[in-house]
N, C-alpha and C positions, 0 to 999 in steps of 0.2 A: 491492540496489535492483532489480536486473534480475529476483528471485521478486516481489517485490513487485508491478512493474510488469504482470506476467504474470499474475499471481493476480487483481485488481484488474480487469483486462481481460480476461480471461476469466468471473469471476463477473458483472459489473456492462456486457459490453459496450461499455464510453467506448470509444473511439479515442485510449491511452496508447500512446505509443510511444517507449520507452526505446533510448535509445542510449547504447549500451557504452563511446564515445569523449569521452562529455559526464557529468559528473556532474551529477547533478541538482540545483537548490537548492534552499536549505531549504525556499522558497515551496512549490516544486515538491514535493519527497516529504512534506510535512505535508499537504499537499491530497489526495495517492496515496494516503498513510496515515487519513488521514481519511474517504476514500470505502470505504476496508476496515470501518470502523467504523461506517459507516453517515448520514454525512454527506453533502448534500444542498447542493450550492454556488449562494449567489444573491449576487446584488450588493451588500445587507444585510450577508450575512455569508461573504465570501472564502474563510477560514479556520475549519476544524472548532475546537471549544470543548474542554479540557478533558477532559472527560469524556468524548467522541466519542473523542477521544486515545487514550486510557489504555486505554476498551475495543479500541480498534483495536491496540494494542502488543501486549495480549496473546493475540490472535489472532494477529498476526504472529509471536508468540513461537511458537506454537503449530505453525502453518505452518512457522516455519524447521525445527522440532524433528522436523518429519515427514519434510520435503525431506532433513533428514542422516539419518534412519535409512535412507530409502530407497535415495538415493545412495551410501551404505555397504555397504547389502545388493547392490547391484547389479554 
């Protein structure tokens, strides 16, 4: 959660702020993971679709894949 939360705030600017002592719910990281994806939150529609989803997992697959070769090599 906590690459996530960092990633996401970092690319996109929000003011996310993950705390290590609280897990997030689901509300909470589908919305995180949905603004990876490209997802665009209005009061219509709360929660990313689907296919906002799907793209945004495997980005974060991607992302995680990076962070352990890195933190490996280091």
């Amino acid at each position: 959660c906590q690459i996530l939360y960092r990633y996401v705030h970092q690319q996109n600017g929000t003011s996310l702020d993950f705390d290590p002592e609280r897990i997030p719910s689901a509300w909470e990281f589908c919305r995180t993971l949905g603004l990876l994806g490209g997802f665009i939150p209005s009061k219509q529609r709360p929660l990313p679709g689907i296919k906002i989803l799907s793209r945004a997992i495997e980005q974060f697959s991607t992302i995680l894949k990076v962070y352990r070769i890195i933190s490996d090599s280091g």
